[in-house]
N, C-alpha and C positions, 0 to 999 in steps of 0.2 A: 157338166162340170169340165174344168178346160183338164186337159191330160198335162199341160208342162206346168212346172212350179213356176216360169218367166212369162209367161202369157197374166196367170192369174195374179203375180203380181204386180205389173204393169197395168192391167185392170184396176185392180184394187188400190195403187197410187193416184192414178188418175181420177177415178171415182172420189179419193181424201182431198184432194186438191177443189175440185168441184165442191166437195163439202164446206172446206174452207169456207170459201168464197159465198158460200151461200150463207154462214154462221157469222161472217162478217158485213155479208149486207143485210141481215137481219138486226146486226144490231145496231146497224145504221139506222134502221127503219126505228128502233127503240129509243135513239136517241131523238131522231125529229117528233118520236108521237110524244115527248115525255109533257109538252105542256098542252095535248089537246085528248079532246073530250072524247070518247069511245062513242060512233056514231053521230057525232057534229059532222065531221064530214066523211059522206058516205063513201067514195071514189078514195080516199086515205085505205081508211077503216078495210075494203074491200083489199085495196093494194096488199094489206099487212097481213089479212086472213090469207089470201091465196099465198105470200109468201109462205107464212107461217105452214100451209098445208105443203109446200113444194118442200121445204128443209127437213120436215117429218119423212116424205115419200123420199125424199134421196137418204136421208138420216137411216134408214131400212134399207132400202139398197146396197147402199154402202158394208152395212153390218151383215146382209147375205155374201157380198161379194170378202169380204175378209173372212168370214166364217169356210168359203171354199176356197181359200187360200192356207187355211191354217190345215184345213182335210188332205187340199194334194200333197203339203208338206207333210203329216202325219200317216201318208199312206201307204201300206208296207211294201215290200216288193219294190221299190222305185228309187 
């Protein structure tokens, strides 16, 4: 866990920001798949699954690295 409250926030901004971007190009991907078939074509399909898995794994990321940023803030003594 980082010891300065300016480290794990900087983390944690940069980490939202990456989020963003990833929450936005997912729903880009939402809009193009909206008139095609789940599995018509495979190399889509797959595109959207591994995003879909990349925005859940940063999606937890994110939420550890805010969770120790809200700790070094809460941490007494400091």
């Amino acid at each position: 866990m980082p010891d300065e409250p300016g480290s794990a926030r900087n983390k944690f901004r940069s980490d939202f920001i990456v989020e963003i971007a990833l929450i936005a190009a997912l729903a880009v991907y939402m809009v193009l798949a909206q008139d095609k078939i789940v599995g018509d074509d495979l190399s889509f399909t797959v595109a959207g699954a591994a995003l879909m898995a990349v925005a859940t794994y940063w999606t937890l990321h994110t939420l550890k690295d805010g969770l120790q940023f809200i700790a070094v803030r809460l941490r007494p003594g400091k």
